[in-house]
N, C-alpha and C positions, 0 to 999 in steps of 0.2 A: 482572465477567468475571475469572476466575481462567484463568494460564498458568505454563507451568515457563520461559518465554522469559524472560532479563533484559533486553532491549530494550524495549521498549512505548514508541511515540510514539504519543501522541494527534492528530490532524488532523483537516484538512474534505476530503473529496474537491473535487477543482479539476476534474478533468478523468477522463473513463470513455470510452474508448474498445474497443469489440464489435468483435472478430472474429468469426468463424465458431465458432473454438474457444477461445481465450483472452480475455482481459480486461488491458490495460492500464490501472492506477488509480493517478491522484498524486494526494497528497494532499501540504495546504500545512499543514507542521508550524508552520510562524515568517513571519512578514511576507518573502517572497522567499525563502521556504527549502521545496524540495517534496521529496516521497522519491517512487519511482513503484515500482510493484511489478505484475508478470506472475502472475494467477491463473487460474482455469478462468473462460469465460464462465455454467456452472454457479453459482455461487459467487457470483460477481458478482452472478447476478438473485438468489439465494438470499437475500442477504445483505443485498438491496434497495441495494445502492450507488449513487449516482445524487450531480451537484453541490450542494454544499453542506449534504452530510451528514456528519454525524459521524463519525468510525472510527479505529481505531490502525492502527498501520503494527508487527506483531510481528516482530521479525527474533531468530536462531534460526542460529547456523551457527559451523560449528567451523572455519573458516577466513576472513579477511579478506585483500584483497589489495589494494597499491596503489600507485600506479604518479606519477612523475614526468616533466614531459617537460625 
């Protein structure tokens, strides 16, 4: 897999949760460490995503924000 992203976490999908339209997908980068990431429900079946499969987590964004309480 080639990307222009510098991010790339490799993971196991933990959990896929199907909407109607989107796809909810976390995946477990570290023992207790998951990212979740909002895609098309398209994509999801496309890409055959389902628990305990393999996949990266590519992240890609010219801004990061983050907050204190």
């Amino acid at each position: 897999m080639k990307s222009s992203a510098r991010n790339t976490i490799k993971g196991t999908v933990k959990k896929v949760e199907m909407g109607s339209v989107n796809a909810v997908v976390t995946l477990e980068v570290a023992p207790g460490v998951e990212i979740s990431g909002m895609i098309t429900k398209e994509s999801a079946e496309s890409l055959g995503l389902s628990e305990g499969k393999e996949a990266y987590a590519i992240i890609k964004a010219s801004d990061v924000m983050l907050g204190v309480e």
